[in-house]
OpenMM code with the backbone's topology and positions (N, CA, C; nanometers):
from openmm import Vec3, app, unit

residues = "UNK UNK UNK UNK UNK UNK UNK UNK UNK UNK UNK UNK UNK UNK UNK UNK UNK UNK UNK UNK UNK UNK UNK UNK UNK UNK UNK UNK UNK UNK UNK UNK UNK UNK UNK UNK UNK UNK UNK UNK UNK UNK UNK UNK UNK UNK UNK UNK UNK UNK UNK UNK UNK UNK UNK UNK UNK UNK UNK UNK UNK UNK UNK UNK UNK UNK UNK UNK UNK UNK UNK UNK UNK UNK UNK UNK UNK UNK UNK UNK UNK UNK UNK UNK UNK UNK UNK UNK UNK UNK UNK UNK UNK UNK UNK UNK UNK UNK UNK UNK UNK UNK UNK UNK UNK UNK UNK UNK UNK UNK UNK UNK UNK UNK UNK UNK UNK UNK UNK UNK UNK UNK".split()
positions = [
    Vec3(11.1693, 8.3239, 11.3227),
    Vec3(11.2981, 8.3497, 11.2637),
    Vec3(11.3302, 8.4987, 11.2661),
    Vec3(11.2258, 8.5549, 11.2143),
    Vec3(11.2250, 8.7075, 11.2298),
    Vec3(11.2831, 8.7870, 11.3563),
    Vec3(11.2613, 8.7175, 11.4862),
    Vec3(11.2436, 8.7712, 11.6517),
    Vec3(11.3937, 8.7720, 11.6653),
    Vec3(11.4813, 8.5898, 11.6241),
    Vec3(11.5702, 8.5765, 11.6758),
    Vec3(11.6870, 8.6454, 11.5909),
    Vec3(11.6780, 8.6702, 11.4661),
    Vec3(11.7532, 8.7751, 11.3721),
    Vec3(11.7681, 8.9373, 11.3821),
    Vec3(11.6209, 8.9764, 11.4710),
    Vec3(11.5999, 9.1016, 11.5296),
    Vec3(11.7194, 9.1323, 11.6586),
    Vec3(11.7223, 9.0090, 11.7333),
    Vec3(11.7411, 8.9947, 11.8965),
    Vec3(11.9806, 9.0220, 11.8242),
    Vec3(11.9783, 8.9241, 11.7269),
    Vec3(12.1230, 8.8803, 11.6884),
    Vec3(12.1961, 8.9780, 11.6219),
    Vec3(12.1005, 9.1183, 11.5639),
    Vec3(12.1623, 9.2165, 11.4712),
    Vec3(12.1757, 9.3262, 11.5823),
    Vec3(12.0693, 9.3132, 11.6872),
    Vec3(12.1255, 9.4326, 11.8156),
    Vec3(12.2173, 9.3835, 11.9322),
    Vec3(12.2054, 9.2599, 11.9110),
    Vec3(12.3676, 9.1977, 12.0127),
    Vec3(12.4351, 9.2451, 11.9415),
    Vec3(12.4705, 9.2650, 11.7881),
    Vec3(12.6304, 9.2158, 11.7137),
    Vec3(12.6535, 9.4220, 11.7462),
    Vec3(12.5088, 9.4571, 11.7185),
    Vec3(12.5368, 9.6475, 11.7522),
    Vec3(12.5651, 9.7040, 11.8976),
    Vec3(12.5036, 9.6358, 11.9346),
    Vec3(12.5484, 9.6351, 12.1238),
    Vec3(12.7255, 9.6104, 12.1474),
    Vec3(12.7301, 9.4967, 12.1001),
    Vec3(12.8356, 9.4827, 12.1390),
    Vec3(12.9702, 9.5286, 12.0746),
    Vec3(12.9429, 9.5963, 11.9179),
    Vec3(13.0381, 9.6941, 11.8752),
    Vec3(13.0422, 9.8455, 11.9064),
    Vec3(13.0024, 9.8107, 11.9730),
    Vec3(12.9601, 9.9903, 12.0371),
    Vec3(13.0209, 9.9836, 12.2036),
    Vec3(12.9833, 9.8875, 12.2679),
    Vec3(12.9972, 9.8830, 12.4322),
    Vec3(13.1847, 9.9179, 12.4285),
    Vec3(13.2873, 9.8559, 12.3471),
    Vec3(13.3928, 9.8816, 12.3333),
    Vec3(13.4453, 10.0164, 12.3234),
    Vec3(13.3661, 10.0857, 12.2310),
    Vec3(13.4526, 10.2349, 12.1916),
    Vec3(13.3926, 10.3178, 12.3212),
    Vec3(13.2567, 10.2929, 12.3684),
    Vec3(13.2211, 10.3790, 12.4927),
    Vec3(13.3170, 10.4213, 12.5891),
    Vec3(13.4321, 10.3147, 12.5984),
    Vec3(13.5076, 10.3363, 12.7321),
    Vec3(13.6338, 10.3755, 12.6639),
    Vec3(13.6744, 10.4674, 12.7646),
    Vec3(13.8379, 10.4862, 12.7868),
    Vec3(13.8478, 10.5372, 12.8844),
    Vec3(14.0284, 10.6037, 12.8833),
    Vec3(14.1271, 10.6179, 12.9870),
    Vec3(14.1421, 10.7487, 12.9422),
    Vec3(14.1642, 10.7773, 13.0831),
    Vec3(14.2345, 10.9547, 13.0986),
    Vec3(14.3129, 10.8929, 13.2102),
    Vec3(14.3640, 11.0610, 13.2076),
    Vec3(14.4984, 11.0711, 13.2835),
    Vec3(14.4397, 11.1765, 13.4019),
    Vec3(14.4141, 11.0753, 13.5447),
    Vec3(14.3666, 11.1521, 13.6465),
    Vec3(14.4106, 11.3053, 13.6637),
    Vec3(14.5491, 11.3300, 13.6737),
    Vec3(14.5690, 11.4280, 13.7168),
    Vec3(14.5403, 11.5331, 13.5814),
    Vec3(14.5419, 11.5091, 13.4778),
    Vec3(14.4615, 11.5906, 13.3508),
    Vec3(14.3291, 11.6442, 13.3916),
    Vec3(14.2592, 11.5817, 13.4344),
    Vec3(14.1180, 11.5998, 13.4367),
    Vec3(14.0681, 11.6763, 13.5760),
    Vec3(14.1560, 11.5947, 13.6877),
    Vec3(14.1175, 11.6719, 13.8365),
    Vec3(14.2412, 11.7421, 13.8942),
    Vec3(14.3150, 11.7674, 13.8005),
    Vec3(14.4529, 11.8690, 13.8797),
    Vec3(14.5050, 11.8015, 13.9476),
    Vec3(14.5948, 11.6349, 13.9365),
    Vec3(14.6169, 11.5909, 14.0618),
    Vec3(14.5731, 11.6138, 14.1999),
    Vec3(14.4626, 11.6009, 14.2166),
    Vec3(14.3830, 11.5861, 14.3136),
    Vec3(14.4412, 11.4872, 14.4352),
    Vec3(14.5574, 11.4263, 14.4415),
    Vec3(14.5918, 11.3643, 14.5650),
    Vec3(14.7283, 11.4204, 14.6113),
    Vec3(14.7460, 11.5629, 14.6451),
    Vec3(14.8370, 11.6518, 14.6241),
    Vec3(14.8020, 11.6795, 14.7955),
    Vec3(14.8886, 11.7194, 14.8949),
    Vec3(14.8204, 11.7477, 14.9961),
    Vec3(14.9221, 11.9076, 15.0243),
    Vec3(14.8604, 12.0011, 14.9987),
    Vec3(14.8996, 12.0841, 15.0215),
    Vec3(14.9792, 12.1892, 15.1454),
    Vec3(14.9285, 12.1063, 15.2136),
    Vec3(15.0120, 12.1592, 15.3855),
    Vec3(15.1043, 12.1078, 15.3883),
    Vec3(15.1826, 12.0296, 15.2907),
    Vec3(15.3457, 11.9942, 15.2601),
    Vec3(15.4032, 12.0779, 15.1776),
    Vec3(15.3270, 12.1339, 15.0633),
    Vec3(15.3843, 12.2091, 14.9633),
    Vec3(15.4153, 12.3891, 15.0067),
    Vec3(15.5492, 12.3892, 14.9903),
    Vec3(15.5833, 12.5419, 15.0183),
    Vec3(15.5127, 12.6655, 14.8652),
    Vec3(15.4250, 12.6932, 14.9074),
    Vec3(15.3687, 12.7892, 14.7755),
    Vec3(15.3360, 12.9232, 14.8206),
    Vec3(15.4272, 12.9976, 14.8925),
    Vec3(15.4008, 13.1001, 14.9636),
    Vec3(15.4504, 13.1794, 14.8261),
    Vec3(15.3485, 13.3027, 14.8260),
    Vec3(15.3855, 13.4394, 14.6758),
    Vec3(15.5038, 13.4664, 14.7009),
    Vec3(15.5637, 13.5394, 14.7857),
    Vec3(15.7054, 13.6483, 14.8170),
    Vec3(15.8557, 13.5351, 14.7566),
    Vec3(15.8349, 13.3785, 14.7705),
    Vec3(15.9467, 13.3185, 14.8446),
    Vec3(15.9201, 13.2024, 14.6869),
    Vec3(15.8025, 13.1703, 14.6152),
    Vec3(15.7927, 13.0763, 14.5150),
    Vec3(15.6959, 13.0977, 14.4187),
    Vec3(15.5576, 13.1650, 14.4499),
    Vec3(15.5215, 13.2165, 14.3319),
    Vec3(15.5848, 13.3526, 14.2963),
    Vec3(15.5697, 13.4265, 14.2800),
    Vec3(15.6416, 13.5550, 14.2342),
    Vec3(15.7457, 13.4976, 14.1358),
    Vec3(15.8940, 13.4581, 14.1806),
    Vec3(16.0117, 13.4217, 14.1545),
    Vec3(15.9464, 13.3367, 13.9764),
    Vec3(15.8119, 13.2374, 14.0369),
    Vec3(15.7691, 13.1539, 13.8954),
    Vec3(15.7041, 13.2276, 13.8059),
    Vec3(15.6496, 13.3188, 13.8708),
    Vec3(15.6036, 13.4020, 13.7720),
    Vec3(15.6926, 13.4991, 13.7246),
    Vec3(15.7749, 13.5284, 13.7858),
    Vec3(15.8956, 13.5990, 13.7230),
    Vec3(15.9341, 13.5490, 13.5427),
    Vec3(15.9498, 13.4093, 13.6061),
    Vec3(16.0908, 13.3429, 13.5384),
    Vec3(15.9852, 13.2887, 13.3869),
    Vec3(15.8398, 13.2508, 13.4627),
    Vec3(15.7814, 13.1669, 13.3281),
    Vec3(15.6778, 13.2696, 13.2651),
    Vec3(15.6093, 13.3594, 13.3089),
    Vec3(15.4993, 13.4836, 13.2993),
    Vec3(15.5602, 13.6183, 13.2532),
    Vec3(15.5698, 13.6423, 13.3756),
    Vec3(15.5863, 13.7851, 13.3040),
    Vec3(15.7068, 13.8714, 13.2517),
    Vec3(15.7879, 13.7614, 13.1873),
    Vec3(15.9080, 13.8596, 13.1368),
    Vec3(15.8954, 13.9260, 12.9852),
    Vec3(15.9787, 13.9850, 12.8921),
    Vec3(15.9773, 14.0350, 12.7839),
    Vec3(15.9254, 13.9636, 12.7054),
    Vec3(15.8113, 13.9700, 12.6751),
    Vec3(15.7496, 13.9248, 12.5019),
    Vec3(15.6052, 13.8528, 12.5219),
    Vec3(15.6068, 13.8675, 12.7009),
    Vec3(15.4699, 13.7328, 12.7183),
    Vec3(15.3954, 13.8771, 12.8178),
    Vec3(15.3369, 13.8337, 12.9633),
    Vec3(15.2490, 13.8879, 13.0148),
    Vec3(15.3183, 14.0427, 13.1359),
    Vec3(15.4627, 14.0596, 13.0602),
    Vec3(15.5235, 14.1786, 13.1150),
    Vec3(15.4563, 14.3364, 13.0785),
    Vec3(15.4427, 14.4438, 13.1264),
    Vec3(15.3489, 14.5856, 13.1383),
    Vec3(15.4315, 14.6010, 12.9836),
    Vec3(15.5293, 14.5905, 12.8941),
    Vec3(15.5679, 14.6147, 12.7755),
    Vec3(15.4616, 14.5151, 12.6860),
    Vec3(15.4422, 14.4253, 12.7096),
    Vec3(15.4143, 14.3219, 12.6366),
    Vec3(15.2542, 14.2916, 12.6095),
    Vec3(15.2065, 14.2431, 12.7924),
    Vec3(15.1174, 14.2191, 12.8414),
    Vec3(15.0112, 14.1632, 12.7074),
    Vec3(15.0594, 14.0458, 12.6939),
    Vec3(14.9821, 13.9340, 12.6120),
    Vec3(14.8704, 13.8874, 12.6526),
    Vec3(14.7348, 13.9143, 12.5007),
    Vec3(14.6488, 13.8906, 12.6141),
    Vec3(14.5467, 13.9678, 12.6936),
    Vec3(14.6434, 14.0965, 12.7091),
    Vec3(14.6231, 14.1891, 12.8285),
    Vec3(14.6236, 14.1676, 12.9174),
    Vec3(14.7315, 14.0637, 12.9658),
    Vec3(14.7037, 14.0729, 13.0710),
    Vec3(14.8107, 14.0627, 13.1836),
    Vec3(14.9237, 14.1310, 13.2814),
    Vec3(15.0256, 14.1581, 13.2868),
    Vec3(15.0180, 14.0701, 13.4522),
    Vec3(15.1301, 14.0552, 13.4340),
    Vec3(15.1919, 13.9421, 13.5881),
    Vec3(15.2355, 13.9795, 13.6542),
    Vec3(15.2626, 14.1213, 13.6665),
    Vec3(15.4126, 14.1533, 13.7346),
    Vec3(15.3942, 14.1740, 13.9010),
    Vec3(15.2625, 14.1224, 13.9950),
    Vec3(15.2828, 14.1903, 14.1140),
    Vec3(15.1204, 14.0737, 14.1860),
    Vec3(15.1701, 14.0725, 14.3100),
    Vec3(15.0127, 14.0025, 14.3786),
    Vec3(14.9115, 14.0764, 14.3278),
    Vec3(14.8875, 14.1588, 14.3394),
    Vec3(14.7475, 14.2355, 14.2901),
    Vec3(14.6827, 14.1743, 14.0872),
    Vec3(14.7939, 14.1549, 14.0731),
    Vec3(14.7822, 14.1266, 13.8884),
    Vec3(14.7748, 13.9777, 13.9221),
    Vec3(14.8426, 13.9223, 13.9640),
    Vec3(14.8334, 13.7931, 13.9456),
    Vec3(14.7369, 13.7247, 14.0549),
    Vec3(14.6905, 13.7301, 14.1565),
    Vec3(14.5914, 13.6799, 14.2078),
    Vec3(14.4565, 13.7323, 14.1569),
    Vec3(14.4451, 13.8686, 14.1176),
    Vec3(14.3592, 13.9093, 14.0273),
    Vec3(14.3061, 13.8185, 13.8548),
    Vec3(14.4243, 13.7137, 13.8985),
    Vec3(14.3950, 13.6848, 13.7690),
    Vec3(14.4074, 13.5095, 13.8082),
    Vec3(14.3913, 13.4705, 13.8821),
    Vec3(14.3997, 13.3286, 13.9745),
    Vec3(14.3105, 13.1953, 13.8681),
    Vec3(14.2176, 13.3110, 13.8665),
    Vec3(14.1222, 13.1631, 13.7748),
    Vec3(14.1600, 13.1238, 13.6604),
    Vec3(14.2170, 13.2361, 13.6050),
    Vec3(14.2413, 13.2065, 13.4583),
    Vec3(14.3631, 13.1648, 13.4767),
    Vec3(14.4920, 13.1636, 13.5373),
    Vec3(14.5941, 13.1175, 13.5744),
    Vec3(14.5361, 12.9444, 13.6324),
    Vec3(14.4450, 12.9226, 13.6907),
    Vec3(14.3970, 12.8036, 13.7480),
    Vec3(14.3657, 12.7195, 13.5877),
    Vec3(14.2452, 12.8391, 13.4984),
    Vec3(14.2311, 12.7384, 13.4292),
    Vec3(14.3437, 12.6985, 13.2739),
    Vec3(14.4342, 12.7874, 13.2962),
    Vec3(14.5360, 12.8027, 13.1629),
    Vec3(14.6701, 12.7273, 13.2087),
    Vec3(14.7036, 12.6915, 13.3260),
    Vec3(14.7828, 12.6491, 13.3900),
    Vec3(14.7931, 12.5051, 13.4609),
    Vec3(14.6978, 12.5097, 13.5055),
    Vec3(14.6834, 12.3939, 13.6027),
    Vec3(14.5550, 12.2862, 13.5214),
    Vec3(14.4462, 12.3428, 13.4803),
    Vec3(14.3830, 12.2548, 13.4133),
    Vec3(14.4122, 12.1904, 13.2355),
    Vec3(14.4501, 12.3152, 13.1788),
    Vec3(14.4329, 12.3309, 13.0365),
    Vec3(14.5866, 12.2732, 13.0520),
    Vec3(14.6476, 12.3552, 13.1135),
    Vec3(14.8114, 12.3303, 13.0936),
    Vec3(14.8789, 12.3779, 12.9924),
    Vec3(14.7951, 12.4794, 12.9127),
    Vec3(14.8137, 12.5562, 12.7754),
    Vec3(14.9214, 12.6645, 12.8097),
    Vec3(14.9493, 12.6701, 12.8824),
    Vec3(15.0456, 12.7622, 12.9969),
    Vec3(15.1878, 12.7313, 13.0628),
    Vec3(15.2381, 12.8114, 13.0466),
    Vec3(15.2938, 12.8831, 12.9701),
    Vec3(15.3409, 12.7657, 12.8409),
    Vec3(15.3796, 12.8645, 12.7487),
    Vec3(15.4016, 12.7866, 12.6267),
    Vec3(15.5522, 12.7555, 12.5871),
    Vec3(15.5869, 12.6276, 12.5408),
    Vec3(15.7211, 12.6268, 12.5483),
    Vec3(15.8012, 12.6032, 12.6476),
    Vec3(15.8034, 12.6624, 12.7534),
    Vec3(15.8745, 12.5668, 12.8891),
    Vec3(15.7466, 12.5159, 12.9719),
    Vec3(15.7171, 12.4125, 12.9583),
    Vec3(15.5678, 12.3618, 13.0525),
    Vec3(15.6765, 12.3487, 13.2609),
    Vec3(15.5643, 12.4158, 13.2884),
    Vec3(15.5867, 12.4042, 13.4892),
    Vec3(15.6085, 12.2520, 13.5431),
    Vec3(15.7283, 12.2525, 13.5751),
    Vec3(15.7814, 12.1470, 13.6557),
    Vec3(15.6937, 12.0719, 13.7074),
    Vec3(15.7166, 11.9979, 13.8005),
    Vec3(15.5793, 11.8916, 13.8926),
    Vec3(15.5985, 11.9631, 13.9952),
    Vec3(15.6959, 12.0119, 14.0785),
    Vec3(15.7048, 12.1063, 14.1421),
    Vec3(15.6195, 12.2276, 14.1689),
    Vec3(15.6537, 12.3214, 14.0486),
    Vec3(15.6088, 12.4366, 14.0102),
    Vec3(15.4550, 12.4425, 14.0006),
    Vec3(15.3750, 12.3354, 13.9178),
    Vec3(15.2569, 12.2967, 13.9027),
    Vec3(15.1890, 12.2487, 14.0031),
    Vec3(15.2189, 12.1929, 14.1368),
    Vec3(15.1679, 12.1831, 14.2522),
    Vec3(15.1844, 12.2952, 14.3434),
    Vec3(15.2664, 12.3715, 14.3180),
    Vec3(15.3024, 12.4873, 14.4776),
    Vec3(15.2148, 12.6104, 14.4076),
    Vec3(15.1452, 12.6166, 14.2466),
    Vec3(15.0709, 12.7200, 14.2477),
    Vec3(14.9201, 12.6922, 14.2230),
    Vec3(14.9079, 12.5479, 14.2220),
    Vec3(14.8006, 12.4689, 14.2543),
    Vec3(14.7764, 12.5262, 14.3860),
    Vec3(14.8359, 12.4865, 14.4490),
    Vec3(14.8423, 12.4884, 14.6158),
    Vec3(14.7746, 12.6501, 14.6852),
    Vec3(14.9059, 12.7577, 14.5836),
    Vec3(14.8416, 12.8803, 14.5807),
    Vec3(14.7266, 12.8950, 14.5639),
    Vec3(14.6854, 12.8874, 14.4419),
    Vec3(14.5533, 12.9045, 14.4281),
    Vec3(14.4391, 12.8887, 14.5227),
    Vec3(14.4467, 12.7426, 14.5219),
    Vec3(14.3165, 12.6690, 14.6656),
    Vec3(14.3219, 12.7060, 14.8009),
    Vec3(14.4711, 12.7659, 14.8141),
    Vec3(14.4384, 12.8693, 14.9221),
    Vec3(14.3868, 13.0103, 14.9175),
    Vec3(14.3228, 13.0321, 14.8127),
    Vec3(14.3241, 13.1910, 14.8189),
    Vec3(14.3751, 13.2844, 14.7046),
    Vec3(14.4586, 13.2055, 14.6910),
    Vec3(14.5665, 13.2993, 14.6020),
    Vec3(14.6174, 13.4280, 14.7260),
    Vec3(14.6808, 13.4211, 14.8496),
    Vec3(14.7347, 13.4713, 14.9299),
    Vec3(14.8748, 13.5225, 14.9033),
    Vec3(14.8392, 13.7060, 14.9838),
    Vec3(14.9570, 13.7727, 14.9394),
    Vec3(15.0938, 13.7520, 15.0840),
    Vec3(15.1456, 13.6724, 15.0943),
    Vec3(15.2070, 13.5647, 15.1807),
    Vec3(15.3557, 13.5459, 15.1640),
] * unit.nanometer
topology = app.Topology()
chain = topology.addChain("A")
for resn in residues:
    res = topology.addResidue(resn, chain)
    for name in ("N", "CA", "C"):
        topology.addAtom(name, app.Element.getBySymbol(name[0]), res)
């Protein structure tokens, strides 16, 4: 009686447990939309990053040479590819970035795109 009460109290724990183990994420949360093919996406600096970093980075009050939140200022290829990873991971992974207007699907793939190439002054 003992064996089969042993065997029936770790099924009933087994099997309230096997439930909460699993869940769901949101692929592109976790791997950066990873089915993105980048030799379609226009993410050249001069012509689409710059302009985004203009408009969402580095103006008055955030990562502009007045401001430079952080410390850390946007205003030119040298600053901002200099600063690629943390833009990779504040942006594209975390998505903590920028705050208040979040990057288009657009915007969020063409500096994805940047990035994994290099972060190229282009």
């Amino acid at each position: 009686m003992k064996k089969s009460s042993c065997l029936l109290t770790l099924f009933v724990v087994f099997s309230m447990a096997l439930p909460t183990g699993c869940y769901y994420d949101k692929e592109d949360l976790l791997y950066g939309n990873s089915t993105v093919d980048c030799s379609t996406i226009d993410s050249k600096y001069s012509t689409v990053i710059s302009p985004l970093m203009q408009t969402k980075c580095s103006y008055s009050g955030c990562h502009d040479a007045g401001s430079s939140a952080g410390g850390l200022v946007l205003e030119n290829h040298t600053q901002v590819s200099g600063s690629a990873g943390s833009i990779n991971q504040r942006c594209i992974i975390d998505r903590s970035m920028p705050p208040g207007t979040p990057l288009t699907t657009t915007e969020y793939t063409a500096l994805k795109c940047w990035i994994q190439a290099g972060a190229p002054n282009n």
